[in-house]
C-alpha positions in Angstrom: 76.7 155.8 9.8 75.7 153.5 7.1 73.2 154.6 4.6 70.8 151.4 5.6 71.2 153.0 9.3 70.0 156.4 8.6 67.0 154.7 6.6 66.1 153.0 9.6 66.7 155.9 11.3 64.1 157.9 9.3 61.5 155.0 9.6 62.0 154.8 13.4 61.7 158.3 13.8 58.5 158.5 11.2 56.6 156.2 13.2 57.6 157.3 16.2 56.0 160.6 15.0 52.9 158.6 14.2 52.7 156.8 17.2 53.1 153.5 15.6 56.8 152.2 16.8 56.6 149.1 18.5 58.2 148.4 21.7 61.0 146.1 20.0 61.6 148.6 17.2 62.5 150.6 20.1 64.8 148.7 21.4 66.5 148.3 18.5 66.8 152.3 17.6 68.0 152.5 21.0 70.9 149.7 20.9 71.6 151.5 17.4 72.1 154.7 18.5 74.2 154.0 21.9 76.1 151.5 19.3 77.1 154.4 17.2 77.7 156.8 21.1 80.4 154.5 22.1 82.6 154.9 18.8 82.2 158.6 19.4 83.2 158.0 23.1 85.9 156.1 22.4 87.3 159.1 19.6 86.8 161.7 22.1 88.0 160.0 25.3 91.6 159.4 23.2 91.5 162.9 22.0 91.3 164.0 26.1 93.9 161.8 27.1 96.3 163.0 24.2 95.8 166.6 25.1 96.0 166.1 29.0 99.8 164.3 28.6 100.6 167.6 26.4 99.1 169.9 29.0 100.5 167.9 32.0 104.2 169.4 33.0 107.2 167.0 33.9 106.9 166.9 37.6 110.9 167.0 37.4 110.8 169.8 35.2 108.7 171.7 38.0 111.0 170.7 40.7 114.0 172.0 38.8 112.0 175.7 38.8 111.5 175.6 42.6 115.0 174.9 43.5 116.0 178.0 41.4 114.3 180.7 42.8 
């Protein structure tokens, strides 16, 4: 986050607090916020995908245990 987002941040939330955010301030808290959610999203949805194909056994490899027992 930017430093000139967390100020906003802290002014949206201050008036929020006071009952004095307007409905387009709102909306603009909310498209930041769910802006900054999909980066985050993104990060973690590569992390899970990275650690499923080192979790995920060679189907081969699994075959070639079967036929040896």
């Amino acid at each position: 986050m930017t430093p000139e987002l967390l100020s906003r941040i802290a002014i949206w939330r201050q008036r929020a607090a006071d009952g004095t955010l307007t409905p387009d301030e709102m909306r603009q808290a909310i498209i930041a916020l769910r802006a900054d959610r999909v980066g985050a999203q993104i990060a973690s949805d590569k992390s899970r995908r990275a650690k499923a194909v080192k979790e995920i056994p060679n189907a081969d490899d699994l075959l070639g245990e079967l036929e040896g027992l």
